[in-house]
SEZAKE-893862 format. One record per residue (C-alpha): y, z, x; residue number from 1; residue in one letter. Coordinates in nm, 4 decimals, always signed. Each point is the difference from the previous one (the first is absolute). Layout:
+----------+----------+----------+-----+-----+
|        Y |        Z |        X |   n | res |
+----------+----------+----------+-----+-----+
|        Y |        Z |        X | NUM |   A |
...
+----------+----------+----------+-----+-----+
***
This chain:
+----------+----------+----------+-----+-----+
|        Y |        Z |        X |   n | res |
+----------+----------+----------+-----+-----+
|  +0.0000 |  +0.0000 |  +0.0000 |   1 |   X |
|  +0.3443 |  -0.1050 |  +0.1304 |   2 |   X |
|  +0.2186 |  +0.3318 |  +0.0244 |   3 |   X |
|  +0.3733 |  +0.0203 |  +0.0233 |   4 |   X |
|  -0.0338 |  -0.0026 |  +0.3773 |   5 |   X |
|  -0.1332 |  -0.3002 |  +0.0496 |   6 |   X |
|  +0.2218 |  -0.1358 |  -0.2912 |   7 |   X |
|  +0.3176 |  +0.0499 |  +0.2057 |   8 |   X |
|  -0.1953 |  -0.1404 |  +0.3057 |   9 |   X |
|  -0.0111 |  -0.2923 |  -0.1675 |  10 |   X |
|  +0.3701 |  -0.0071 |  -0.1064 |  11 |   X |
|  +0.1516 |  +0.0296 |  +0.3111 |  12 |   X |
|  -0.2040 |  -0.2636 |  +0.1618 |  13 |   X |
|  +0.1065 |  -0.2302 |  -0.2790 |  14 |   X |
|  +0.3556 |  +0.1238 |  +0.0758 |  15 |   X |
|  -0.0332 |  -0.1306 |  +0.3243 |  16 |   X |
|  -0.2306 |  -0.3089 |  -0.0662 |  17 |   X |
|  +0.3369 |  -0.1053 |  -0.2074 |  18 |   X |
|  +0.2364 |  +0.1395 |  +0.2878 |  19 |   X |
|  -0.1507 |  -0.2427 |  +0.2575 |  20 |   X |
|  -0.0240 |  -0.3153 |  -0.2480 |  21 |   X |
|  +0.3661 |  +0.0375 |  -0.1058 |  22 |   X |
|  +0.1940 |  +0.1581 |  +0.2542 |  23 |   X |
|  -0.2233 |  -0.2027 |  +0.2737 |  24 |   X |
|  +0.1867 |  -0.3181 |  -0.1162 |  25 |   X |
|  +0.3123 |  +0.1594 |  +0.0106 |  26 |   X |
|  -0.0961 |  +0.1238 |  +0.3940 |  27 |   X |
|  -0.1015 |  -0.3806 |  +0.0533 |  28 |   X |
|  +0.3423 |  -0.1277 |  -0.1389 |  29 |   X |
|  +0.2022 |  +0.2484 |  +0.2161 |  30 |   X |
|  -0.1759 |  -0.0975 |  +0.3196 |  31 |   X |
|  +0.0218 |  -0.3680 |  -0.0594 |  32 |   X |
|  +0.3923 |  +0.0009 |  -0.1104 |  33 |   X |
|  +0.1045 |  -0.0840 |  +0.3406 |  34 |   X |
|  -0.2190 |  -0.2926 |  +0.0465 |  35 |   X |
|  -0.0406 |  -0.1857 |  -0.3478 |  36 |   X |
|  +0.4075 |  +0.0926 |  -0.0217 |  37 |   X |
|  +0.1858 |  -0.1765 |  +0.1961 |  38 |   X |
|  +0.3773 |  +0.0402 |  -0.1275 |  39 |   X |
|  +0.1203 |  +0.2351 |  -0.2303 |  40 |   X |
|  -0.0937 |  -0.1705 |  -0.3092 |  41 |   X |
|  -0.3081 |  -0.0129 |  +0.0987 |  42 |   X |
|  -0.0388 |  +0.3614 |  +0.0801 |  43 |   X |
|  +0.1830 |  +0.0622 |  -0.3493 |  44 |   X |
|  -0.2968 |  -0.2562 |  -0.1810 |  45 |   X |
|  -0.2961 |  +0.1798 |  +0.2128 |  46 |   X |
|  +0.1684 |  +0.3427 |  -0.0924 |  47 |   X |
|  +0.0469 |  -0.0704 |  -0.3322 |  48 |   X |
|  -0.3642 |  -0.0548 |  -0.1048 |  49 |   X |
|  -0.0972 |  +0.3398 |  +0.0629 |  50 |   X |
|  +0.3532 |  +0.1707 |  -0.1002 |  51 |   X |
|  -0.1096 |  +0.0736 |  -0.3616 |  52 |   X |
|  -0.2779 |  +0.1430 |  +0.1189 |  53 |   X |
|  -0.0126 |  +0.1751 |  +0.3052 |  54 |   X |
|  +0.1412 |  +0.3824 |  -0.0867 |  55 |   X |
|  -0.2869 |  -0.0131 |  -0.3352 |  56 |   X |
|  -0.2538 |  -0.0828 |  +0.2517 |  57 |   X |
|  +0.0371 |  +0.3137 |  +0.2159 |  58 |   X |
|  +0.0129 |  +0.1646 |  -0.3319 |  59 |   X |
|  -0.4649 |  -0.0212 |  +0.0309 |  60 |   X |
|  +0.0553 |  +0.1902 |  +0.3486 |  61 |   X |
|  +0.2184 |  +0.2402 |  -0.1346 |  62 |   X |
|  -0.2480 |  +0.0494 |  -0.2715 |  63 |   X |
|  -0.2932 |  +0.0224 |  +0.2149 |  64 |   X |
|  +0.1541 |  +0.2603 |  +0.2490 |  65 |   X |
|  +0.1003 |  +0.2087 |  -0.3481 |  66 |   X |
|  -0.3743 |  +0.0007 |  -0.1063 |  67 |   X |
|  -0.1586 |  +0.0916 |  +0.4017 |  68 |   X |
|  +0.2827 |  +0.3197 |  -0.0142 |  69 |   X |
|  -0.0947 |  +0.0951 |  -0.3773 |  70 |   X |
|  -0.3579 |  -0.0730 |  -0.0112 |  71 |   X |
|  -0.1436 |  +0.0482 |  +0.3764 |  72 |   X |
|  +0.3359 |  +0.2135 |  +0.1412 |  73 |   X |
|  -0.2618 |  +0.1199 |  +0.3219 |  74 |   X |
|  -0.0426 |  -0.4059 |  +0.0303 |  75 |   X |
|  +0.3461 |  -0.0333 |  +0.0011 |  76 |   X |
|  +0.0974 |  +0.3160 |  +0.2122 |  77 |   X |
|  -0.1967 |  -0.1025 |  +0.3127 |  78 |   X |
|  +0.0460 |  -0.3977 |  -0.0370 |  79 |   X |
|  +0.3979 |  +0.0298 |  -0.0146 |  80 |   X |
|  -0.0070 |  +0.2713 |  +0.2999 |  81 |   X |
|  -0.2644 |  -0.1766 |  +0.1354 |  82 |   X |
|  +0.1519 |  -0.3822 |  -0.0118 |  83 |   X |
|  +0.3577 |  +0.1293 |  -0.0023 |  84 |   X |
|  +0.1657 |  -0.2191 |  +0.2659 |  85 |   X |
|  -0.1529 |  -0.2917 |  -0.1267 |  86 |   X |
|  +0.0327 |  +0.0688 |  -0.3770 |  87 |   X |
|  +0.3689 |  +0.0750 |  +0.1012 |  88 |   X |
|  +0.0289 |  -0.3347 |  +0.1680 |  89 |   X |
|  -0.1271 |  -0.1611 |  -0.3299 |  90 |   X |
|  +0.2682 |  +0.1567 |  -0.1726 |  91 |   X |
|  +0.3092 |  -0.0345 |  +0.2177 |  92 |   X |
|  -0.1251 |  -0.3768 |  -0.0100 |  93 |   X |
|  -0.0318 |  -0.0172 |  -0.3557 |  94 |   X |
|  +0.3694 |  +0.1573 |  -0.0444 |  95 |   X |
|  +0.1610 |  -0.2025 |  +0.2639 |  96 |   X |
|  -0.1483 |  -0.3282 |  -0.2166 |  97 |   X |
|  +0.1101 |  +0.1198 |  -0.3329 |  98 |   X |
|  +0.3566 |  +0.0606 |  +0.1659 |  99 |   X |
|  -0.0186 |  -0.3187 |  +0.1224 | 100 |   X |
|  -0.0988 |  -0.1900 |  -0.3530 | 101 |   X |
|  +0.2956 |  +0.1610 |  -0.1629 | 102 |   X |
|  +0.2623 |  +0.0108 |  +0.2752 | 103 |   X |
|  -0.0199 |  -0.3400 |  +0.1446 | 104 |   X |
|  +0.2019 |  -0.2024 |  -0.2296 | 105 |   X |
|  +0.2825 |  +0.2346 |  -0.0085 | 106 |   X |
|  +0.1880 |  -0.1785 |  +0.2751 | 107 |   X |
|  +0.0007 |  -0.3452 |  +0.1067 | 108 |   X |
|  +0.0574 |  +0.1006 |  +0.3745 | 109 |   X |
|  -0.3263 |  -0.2189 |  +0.1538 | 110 |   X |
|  -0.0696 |  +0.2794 |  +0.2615 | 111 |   X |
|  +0.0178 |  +0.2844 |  -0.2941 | 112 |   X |
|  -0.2677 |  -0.2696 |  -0.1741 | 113 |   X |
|  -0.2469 |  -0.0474 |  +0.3160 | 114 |   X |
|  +0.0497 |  +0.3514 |  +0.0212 | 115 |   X |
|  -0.1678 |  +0.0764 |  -0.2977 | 116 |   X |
|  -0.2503 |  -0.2628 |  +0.0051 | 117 |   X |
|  -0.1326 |  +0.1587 |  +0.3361 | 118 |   X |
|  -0.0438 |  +0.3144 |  -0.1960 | 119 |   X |
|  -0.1905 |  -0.1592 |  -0.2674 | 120 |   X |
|  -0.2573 |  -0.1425 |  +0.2829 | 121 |   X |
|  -0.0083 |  +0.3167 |  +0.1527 | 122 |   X |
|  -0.0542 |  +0.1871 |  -0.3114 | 123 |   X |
|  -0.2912 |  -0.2333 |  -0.0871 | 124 |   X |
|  -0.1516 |  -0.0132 |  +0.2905 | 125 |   X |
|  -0.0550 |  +0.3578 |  +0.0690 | 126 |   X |
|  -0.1564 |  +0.0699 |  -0.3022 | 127 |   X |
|  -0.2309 |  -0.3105 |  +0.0043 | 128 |   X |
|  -0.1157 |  +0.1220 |  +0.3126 | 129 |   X |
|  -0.0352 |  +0.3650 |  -0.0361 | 130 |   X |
|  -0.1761 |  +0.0025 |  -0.3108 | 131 |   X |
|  -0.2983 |  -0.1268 |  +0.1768 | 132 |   X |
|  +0.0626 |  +0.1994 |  +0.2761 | 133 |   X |
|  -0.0244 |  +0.3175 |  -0.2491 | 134 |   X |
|  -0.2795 |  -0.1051 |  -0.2283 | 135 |   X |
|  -0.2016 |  -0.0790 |  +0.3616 | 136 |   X |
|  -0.0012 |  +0.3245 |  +0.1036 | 137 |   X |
|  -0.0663 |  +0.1347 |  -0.3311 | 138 |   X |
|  -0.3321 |  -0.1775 |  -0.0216 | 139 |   X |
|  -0.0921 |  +0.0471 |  +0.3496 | 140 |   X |
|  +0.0432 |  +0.3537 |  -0.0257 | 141 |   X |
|  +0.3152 |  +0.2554 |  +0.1495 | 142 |   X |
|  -0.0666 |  +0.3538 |  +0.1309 | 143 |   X |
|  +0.0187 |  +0.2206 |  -0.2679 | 144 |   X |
|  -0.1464 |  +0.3573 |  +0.0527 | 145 |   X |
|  -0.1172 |  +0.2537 |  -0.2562 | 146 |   X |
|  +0.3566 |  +0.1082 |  -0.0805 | 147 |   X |
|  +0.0745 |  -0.4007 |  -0.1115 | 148 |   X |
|  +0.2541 |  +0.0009 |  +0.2303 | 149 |   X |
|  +0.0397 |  -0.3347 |  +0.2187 | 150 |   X |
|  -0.0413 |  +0.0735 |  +0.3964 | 151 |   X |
|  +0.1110 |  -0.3290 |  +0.1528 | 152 |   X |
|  +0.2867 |  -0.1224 |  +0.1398 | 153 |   X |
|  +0.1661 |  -0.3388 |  -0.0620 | 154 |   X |
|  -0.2192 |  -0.1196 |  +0.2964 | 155 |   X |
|  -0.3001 |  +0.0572 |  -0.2050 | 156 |   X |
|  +0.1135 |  -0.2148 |  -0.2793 | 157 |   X |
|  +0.0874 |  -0.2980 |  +0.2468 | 158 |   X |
|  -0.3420 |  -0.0994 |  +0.0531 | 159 |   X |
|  -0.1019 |  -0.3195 |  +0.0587 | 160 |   X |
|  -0.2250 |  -0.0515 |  -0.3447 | 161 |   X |
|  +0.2581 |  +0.1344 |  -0.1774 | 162 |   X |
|  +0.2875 |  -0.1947 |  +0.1427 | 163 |   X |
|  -0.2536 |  -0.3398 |  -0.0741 | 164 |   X |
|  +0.0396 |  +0.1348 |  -0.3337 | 165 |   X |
|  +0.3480 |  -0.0261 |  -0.0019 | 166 |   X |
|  -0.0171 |  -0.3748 |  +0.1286 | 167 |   X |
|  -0.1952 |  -0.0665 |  -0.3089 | 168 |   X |
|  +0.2430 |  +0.1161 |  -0.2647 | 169 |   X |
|  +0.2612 |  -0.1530 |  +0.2096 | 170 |   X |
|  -0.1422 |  -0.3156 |  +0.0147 | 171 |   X |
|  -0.1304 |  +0.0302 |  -0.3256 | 172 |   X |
|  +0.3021 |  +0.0838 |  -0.2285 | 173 |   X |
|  +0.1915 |  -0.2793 |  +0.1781 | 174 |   X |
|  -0.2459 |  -0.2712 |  -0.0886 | 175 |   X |
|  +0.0464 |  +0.1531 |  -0.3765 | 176 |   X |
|  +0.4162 |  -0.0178 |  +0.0203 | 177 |   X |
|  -0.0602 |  -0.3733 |  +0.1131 | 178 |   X |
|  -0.1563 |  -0.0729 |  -0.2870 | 179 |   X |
|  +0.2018 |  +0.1840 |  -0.2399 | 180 |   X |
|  +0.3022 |  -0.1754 |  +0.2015 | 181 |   X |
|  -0.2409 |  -0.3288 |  -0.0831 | 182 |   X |
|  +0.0572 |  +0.0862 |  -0.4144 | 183 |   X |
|  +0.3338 |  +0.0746 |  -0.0009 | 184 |   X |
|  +0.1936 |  -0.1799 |  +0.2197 | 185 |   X |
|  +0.0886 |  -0.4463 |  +0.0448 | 186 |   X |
|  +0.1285 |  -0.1849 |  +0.2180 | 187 |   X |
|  -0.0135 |  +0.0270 |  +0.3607 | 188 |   X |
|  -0.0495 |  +0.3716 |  +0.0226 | 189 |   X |
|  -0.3299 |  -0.0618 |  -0.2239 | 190 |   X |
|  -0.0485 |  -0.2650 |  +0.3156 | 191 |   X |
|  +0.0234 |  +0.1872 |  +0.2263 | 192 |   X |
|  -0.1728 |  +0.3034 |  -0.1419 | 193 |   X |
|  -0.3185 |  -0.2641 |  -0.0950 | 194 |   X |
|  -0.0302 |  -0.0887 |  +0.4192 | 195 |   X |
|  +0.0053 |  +0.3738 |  +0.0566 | 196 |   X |
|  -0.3067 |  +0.0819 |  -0.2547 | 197 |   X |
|  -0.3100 |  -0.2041 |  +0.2191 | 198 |   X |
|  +0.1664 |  +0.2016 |  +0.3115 | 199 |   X |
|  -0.0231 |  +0.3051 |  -0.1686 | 200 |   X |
|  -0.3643 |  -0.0488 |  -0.1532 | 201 |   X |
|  -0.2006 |  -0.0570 |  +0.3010 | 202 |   X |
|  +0.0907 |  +0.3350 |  +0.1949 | 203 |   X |
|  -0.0273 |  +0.2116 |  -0.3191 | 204 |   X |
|  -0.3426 |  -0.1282 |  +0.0008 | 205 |   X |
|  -0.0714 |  +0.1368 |  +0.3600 | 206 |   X |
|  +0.1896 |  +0.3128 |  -0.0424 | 207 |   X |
|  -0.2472 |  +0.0680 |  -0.2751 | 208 |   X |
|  -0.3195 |  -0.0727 |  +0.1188 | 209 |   X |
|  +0.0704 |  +0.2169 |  +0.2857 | 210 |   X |
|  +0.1357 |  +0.2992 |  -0.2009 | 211 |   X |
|  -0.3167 |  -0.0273 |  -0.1997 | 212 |   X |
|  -0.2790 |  -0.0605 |  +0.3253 | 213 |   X |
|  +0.2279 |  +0.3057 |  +0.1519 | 214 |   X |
|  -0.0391 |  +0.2118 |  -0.3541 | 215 |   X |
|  -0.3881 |  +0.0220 |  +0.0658 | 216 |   X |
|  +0.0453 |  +0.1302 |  +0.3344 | 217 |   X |
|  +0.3077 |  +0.2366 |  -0.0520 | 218 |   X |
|  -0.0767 |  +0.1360 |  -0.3227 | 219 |   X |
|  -0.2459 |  +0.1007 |  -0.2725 | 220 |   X |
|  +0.0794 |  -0.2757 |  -0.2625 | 221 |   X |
|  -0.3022 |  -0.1365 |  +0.0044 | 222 |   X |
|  -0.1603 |  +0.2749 |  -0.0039 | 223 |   X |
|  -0.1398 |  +0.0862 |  -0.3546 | 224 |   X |
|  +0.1526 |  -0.3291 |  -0.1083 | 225 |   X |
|  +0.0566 |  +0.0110 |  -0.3610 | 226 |   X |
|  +0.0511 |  -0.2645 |  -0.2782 | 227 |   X |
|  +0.3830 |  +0.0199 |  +0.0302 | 228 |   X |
|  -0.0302 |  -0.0716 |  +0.3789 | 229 |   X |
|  -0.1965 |  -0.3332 |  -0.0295 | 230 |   X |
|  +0.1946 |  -0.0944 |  -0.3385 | 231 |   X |
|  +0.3442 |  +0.0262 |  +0.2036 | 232 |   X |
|  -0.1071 |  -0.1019 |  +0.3337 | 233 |   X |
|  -0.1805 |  -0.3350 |  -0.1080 | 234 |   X |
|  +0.3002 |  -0.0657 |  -0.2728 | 235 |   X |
|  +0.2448 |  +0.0474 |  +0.2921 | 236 |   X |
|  -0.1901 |  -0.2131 |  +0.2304 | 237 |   X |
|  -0.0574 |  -0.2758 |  -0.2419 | 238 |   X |
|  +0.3496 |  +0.0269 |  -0.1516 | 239 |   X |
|  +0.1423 |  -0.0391 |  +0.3652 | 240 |   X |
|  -0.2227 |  -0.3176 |  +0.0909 | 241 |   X |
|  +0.1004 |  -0.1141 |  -0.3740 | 242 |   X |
|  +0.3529 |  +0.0665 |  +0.0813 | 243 |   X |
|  -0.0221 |  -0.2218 |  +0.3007 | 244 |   X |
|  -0.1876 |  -0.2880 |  -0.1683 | 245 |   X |
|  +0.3353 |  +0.0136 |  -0.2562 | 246 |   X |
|  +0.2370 |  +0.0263 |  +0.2225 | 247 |   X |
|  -0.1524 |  -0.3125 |  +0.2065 | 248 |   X |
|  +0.0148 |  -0.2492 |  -0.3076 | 249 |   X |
|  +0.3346 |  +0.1922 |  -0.1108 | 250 |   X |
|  -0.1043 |  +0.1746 |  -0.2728 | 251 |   X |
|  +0.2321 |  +0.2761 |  +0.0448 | 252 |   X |
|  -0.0476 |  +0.2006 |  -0.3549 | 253 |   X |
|  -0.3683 |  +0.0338 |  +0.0752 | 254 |   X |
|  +0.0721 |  +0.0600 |  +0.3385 | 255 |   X |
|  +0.1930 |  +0.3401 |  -0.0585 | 256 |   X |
|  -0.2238 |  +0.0965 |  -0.2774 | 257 |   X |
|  -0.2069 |  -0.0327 |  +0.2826 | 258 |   X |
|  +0.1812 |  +0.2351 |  +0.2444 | 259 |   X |
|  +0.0180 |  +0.2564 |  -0.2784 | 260 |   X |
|  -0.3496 |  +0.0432 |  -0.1107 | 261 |   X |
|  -0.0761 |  +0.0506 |  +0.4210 | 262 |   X |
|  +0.2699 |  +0.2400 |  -0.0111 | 263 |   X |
|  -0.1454 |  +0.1953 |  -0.3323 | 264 |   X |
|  -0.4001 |  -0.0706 |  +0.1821 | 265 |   X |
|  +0.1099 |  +0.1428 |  +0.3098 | 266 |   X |
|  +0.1599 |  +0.3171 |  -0.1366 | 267 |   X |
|  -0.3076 |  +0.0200 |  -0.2384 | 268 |   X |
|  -0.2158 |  -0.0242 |  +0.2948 | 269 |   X |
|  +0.1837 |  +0.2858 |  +0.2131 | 270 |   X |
|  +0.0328 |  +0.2594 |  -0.3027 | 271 |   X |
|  -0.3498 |  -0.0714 |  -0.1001 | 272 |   X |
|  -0.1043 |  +0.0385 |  +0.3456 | 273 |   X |
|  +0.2003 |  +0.3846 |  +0.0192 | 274 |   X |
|  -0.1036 |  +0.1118 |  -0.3577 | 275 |   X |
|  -0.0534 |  +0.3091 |  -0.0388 | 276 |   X |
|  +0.1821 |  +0.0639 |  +0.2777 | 277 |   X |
|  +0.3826 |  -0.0179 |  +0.0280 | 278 |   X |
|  +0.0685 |  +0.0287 |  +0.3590 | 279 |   X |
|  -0.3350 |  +0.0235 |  +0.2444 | 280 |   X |
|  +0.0387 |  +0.2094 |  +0.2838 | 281 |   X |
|  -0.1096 |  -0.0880 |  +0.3244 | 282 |   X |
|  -0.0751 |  +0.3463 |  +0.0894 | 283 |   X |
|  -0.3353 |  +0.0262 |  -0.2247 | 284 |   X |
|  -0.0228 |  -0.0416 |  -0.3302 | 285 |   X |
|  +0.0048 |  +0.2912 |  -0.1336 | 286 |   X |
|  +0.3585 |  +0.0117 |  +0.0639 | 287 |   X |
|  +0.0221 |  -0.3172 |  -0.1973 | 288 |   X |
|  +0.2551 |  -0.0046 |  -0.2499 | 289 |   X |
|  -0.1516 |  -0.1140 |  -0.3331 | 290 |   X |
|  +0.1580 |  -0.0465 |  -0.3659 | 291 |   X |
|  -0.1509 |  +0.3292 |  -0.0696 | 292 |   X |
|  +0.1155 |  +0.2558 |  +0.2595 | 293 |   X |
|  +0.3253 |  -0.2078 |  -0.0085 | 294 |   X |
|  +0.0636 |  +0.0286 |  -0.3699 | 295 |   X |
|  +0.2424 |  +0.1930 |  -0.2383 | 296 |   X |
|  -0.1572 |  +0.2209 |  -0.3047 | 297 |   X |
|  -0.1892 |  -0.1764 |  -0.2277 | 298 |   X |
|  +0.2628 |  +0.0935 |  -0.2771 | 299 |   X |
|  +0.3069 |  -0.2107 |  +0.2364 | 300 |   X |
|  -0.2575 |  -0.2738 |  +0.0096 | 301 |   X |
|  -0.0142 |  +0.0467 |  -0.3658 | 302 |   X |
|  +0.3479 |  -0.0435 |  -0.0653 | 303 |   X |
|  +0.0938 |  -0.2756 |  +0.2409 | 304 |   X |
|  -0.2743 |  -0.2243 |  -0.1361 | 305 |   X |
|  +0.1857 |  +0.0485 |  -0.3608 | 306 |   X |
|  +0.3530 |  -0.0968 |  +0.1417 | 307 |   X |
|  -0.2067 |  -0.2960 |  +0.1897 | 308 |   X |
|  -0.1237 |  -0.1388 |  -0.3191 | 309 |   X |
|  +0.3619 |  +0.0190 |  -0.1596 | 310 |   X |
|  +0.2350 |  -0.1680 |  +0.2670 | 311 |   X |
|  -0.2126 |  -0.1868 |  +0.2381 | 312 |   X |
|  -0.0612 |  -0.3176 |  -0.2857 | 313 |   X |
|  +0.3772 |  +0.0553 |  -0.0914 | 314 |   X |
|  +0.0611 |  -0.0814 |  +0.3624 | 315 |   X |
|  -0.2530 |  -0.2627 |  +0.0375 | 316 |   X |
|  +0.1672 |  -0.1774 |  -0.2831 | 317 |   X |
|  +0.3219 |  -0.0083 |  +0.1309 | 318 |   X |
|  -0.0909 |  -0.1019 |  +0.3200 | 319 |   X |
|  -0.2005 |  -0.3117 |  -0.1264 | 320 |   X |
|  +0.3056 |  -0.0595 |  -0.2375 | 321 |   X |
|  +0.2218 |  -0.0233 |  +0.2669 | 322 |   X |
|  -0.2396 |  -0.2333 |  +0.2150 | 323 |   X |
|  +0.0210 |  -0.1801 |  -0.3029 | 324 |   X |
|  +0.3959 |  -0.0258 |  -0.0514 | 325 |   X |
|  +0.0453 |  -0.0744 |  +0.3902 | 326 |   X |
|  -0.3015 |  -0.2902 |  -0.0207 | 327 |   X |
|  +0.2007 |  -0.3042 |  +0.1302 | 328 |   X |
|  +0.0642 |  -0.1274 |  +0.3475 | 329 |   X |
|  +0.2821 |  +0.0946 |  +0.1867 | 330 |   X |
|  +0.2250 |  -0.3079 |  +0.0798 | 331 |   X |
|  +0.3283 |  -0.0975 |  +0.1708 | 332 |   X |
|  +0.1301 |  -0.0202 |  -0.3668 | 333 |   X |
|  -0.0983 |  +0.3806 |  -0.0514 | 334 |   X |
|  +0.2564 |  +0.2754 |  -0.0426 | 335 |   X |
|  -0.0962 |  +0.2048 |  +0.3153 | 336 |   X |
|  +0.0927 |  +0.3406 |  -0.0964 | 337 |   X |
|  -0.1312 |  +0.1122 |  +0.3595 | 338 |   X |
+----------+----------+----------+-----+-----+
***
């Protein structure tokens, strides 16, 4: 029987399965601005396309760090104390973007305006990159001892499986902004963004294979490998090569549904791989944090899951709605609010 522990489990790794797909486009868009973007109306098209949506899309991390402190708060305690510098980097990145978004267009100065655009590649970048780093050295395993407090240093996090991991979700969520760039943009940024996306493909592929070949070795993934695992793995994997085969014969659509389902396969695959386990610790395992030992009372569990059932649809509606709304490509002839 499925409890209320393994419930909110489940929610948060769909709160972060829909982090990743969204907000990874958004990363991808940042990082590619000063390449597909040549002038400032280009920047303003390639900035545009995301500008509706950007600030709802952090809204599912947001969300998802609300439900680790109120439903696992011992999760939470040791992974923010634990990851701090590089959680912190995450955030000063994602502030410094969402400065940049709304502050760029203030002034026409063109050095206030590359200004600002280096802050929104900065801001992407760092988070595209240390989300893998982080969820790496989640699933590998951090020393944690039987207080669940965190006994590293940064030095342990910068390992070199775990920085691979970052590489992936790098490479990964850039290949996803090109194509979203590929939907929602014409002209010659969509040109130049379409001899970017065969680049991009072929080292996503490698970066993969060798995160997964590594993940046998470094971890326990495989270990006990469960439905979920081979479900998300082989979607990701065949999503990725299905991805490729789109973006070859320019198929772009198909292409980024593509991306997406390996980013939702591959998240499937690494919280399938950790359940029932929140945070193993490389110490033993009996110093493993699990959504157990890591929970609130069953009675906060209680209430959260009735709030969850009231607002989270409300929000899912609007969001689609506004996908909806904001549907069209971003041209020259667009106002550009950003």
């Amino acid at each position: 029987m499925i409890d209320l522990n393994v419930v909110w489990f489940l929610l948060v790794a769909v709160l972060f399965t829909g982090f990743f797909f969204l907000e990874g486009f958004d990363y991808g868009v940042g990082i590619l601005l000063p390449f597909v973007g040549r002038d400032d109306k280009e920047r303003r098209i390639v900035i545009n396309t995301i500008g509706p949506h950007w600030d709802g899309n952090e809204v599912w991390l947001l969300t998802a760090g609300g439900a680790i402190f109120a439903a696992f708060p011992n999760w939470y305690a040791t992974l923010f104390s634990g990851f701090y510098l590089a959680l912190f980097l995450i955030l000063v990145g994602l502030i410094v973007r969402g400065v940049a978004f709304e502050f760029r267009s203030k002034d026409e100065n063109p050095l206030w305006r590359k200004t600002w655009d280096a802050a929104i590649f900065i801001g992407s970048f760092l988070p595209a990159l240390l989300w893998g780093v982080a969820f790496a050295n989640i699933v590998r395993g951090v020393p944690i001892n039987e207080n669940m407090t965190f006994t590293g240093n940064l030095l342990t996090l910068l390992n070199p499986y775990s920085l691979l991991g970052g590489v992936v979700t790098l490479t990964l969520f850039t290949l996803h902004g090109a194509l979203f760039l590929s939907l929602k943009t014409d002209g010659v940024v969509l040109e130049r963004v379409q001899k970017l996306l065969k680049g991009l493909w072929l080292p996503l592929v490698v970066v993969v294979l060798l995160f997964v070949g590594w993940s046998f070795f470094e971890t326990d993934l495989f270990e006990g490998f469960n439905l979920v695992q081979g479900v998300g793995l082989l979607g990701a994997v065949v999503a990725l090569l299905g991805a490729g085969w789109a973006i070859f014969n320019a198929k772009y659509g198909r292409a980024f549904i593509g991306t997406g389902v390996t980013i939702v396969g591959t998240t499937a695959f690494l919280f399938g791989g950790l359940f029932p386990r929140v945070m193993p610790s490389s110490l033993g395992a009996e110093f493993d944090l699990t959504i157990y030992n890591a929970s609130s009372s069953p009675y906060t569990l209680q209430v959260m899951t009735v709030v969850a059932l009231i607002f989270v649809p409300l929000v899912l509606l609007y969001q689609g709605w506004t996908y909806w709304v904001f549907r069209k490509r971003v041209t020259a002839n667009s106002h550009l609010e950003y």
